[in-house]
N, C-alpha and C positions, 0 to 999 in steps of 0.2 A: 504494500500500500504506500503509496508516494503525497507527499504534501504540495503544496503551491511553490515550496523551495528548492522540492528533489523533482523536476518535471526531468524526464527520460531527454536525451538525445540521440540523434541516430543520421545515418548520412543518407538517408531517404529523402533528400533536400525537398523533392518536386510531390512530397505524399500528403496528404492534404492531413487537419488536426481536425480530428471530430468529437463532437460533444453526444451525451445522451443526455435528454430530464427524463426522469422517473427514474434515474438510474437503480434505486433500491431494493428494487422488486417489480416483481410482477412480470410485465414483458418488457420492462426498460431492462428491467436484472437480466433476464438472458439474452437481448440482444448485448448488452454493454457487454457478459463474459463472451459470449461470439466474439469481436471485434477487438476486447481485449489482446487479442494473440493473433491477430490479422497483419500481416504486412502490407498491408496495402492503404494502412493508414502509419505515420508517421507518431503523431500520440493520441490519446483515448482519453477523453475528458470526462468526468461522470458528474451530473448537476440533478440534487434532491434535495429536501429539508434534512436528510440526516445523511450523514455516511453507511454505506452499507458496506458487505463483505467480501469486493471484487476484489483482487489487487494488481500491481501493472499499471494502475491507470491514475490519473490524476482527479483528487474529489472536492468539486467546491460546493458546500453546502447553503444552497440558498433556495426560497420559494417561488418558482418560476414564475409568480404573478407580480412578484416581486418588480416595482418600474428600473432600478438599480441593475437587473439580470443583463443590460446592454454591457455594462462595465465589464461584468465575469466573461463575454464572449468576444473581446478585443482580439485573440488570438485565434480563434476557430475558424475554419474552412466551410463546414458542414456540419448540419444541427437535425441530430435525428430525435423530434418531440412525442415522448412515449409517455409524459405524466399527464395521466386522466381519472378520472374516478368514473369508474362503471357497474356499480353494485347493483345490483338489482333492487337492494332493498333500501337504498338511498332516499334520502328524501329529494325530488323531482327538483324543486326549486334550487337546491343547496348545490346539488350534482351540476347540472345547467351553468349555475353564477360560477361552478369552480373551474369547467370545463372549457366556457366560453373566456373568460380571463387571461386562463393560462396560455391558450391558444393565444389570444389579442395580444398577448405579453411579449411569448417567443416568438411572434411575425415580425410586431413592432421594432425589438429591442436587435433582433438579427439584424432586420433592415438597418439600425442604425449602427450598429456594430461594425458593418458590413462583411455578415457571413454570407459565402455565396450561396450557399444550397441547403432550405429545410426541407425536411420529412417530416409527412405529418401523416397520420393513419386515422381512417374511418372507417365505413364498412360497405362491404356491397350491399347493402340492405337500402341503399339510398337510392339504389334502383328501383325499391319498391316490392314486392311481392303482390304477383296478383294470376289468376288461373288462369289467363289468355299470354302469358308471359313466353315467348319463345325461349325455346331451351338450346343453345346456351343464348341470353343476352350479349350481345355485342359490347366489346369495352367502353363503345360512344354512345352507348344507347344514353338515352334522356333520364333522367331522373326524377321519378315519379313519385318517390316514397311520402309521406303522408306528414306534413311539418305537426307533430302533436308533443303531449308533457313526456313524452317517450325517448329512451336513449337514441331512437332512429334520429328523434328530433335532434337531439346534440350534434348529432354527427351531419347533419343538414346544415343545420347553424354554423359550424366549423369550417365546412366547406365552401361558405357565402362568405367567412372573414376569409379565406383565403384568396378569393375570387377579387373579394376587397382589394388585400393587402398587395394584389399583384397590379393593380391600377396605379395603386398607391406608389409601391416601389419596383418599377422596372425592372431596377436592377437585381431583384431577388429573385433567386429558383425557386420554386415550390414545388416539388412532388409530391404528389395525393395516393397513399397507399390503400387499397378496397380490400382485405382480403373477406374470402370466403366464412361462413359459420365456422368460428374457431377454436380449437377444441385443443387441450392438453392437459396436462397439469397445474391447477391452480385458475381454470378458467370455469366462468360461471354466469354462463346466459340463459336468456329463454329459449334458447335451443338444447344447450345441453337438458335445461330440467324438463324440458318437452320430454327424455328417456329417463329420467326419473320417474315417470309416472307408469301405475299398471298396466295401461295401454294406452296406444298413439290414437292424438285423434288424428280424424281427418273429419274432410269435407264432402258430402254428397255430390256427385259431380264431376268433381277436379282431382285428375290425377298429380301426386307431390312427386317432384324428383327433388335428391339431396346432395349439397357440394358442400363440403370438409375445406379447410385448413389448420392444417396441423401449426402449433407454434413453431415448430421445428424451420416447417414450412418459412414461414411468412419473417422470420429472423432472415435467412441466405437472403429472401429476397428484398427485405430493408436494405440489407447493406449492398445490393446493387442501387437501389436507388440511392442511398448514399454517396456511390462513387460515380452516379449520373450517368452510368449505362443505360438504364431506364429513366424517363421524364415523363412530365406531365402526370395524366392519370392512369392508374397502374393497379390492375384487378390481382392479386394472386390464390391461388385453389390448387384442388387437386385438381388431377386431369381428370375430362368427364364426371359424370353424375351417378348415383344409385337411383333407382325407379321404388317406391313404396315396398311392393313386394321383396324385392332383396333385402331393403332394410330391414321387413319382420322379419324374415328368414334369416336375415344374420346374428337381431336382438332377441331374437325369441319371443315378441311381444307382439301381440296382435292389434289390429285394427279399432277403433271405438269411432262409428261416421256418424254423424250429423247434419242435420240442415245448418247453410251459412246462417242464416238469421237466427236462429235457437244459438248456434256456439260463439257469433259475435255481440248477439245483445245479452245472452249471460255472461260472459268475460265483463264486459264493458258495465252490466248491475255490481259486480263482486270488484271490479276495478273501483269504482265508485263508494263504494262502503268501504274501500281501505283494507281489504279482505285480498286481491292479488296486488301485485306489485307493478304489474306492467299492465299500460295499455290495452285496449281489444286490440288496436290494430296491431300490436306487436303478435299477435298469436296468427297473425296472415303469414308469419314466417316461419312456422311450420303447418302448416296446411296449404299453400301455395309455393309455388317454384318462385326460386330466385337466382338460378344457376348460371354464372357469368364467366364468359371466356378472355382468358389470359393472357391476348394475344401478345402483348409487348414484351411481359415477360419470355415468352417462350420465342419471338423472336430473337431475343439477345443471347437464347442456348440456354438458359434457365428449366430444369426441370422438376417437379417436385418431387423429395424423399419419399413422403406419406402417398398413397391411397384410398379413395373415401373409404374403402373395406376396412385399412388398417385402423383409420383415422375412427371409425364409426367404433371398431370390437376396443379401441382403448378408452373412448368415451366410457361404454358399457363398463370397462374395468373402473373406473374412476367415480364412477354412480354410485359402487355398491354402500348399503348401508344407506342412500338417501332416498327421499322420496317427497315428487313434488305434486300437483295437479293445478293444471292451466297458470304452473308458474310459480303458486305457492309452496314454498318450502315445508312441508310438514313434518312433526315432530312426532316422538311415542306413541303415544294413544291415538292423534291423528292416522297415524300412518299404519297401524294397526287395521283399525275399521276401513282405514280405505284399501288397503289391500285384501281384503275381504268382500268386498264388492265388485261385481265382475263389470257395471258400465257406469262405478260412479266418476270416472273419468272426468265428467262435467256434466251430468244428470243432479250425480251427488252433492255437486255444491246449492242446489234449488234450496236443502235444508239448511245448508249455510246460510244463505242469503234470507233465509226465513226469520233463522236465530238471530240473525242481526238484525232485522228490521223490528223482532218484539221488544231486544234490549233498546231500539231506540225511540219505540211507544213507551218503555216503563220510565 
């Protein structure tokens, strides 16, 4: 671990200095150890509120929303922005102010810094999900997803300061990273808890196909956009998609359909009482396709490690012991009774939604 007085030299004169935020954890922490030991960058600068437990690289502790964070990137080349808050069980407003900030912070502050090239990551999700959705979407396709109090929203709103910030300052790169539903260790969306529950829903109708990325995945491919092999916007996934059918046959979990109006006006009652965490529309992302092609990456020779097969049977690993339905987390006795039920999938929560509406008559 190196301080702001022991920074590394090397005779890599022409190799660019790159910074991470979030370095601490999460997905900052494993892209920052990737890159740690990369020759292709000259030094590795790691920026969080705390020091974490890389080392090799140089750690300057500060709050990325912090307006001061221009000063720490006087000497960086390229600024890969990986600190966000995406819990699912966040409060909407607090998650948004934090997201939107840090984002506004590390545009700004590069621009005046003048680092040539950020990275910032979103999601394919901002394509939208919807059952007339060509499989695979086109990397230029339009962006349709549904600006709501929902993480899709964050990731919408980010992508319009970037849109901003690029009017603003010219002379800035920005590369918009999409990847795929993301899946590893330590990751925890409504997709993943979509296989935490007894069974998948679906939609009456619409067939769902599914596209993975692996963290593993989507680190290799940061650090090309970091080194500006890839620009602009930049989808990464597995290759191809699984069809519903394989994925119960893989998960061992059967089907639970519905009409769209029955599973998005009960999402959207139990969203409302404070009972799920996410959005209705966030639950169009798994019941509809959002399958997007990679083309830039896989122009530049880029191929991914993982396989949605692989990507899919490690999720299942990483489940066990949890259990969600349409998103909520469920606990003991919760999770009990619902595994006990063969379609309370989202039938089940009618009684939820019952019990909450007496405690809020008493």
């Amino acid at each position: 671990m190196q301080s702001e007085d022991l920074v590394p030299t090397s005779n890599r004169h022409r190799s660019p200095v790159i910074a991470v935020t979030g370095a601490a954890g999460g997905l900052g922490r494993a892209f920052l150890a990737h890159v740690a030991s990369s020759a292709d960058f000259r030094r590795v600068v790691a920026i969080d509120e705390q020091r974490g437990d890389v080392s090799d690289v140089t750690w300057r502790v500060i709050d990325v929303r912090d307006p001061l964070l221009a000063n720490r990137l006087s000497d960086i080349d390229v600024l890969v922005h990986l600190s966000a808050e995406y819990a699912l069980d966040a409060d909407p407003a607090e998650r948004r102010a934090y997201n939107l900030r840090a984002a506004q912070t590390v545009l700004t502050a590069s621009a005046a810094a003048r680092v040539r090239r950020v990275v910032v990551v979103t999601s394919a999700m901002v394509y939208g999900a919807a059952p007339d959705n060509p499989v695979p979407l086109p990397e230029d396709a339009p962006v349709t997803a549904e600006p709501d109090t929902g993480i899709v929203g964050d990731y919408l709103e980010i992508e319009a300061l970037v849109r901003r910030s690029l009017r603003s300052h010219p002379g800035l790169e920005v590369t918009v990273v999409r990847p795929a539903a993301v899946v590893g260790p330590g990751i925890d969306t409504v997709v993943t808890r979509h296989f935490e529950a007894p069974r998948l829903l679906t939609v009456k109708g619409c067939d769902q196909y599914w596209q993975f990325c692996h963290i593993d995945d989507l680190v290799t491919a940061l650090e090309l956009a970091a080194l500006g092999t890839v620009t602009g916007t930049v989808v990464v996934g597995c290759d191809g998609w699984l069809e519903q059918e394989k994925v119960e046959e893989i998960s061992g979990l059967r089907r639970f359909e519905l009409p769209a109006a029955l599973t998005f006006g009960t999402a959207q009652r139990l969203h409302r009482l404070g009972i799920t965490p996410a959005p209705a529309t966030d639950l169009h992302y798994v019941v509809y396709p959002w399958v997007a092609d990679g083309a830039s990456l896989r122009a530049a020779g880029w191929k991914p490690a993982w396989t949605n097969e692989a990507a899919l049977e490690q999720l299942l690993e990483l489940r066990e012991g949890k259990h969600a339905v349409v998103g909520r987390r469920l606990s003991g006795k919760e999770a009990t009774i619902t595994a006990a039920g063969a379609t309370v999938a989202v039938i089940g929560t009618a009684a939820i939604v019952r019990r909450a509406r007496r405690r809020r008559r008493l």
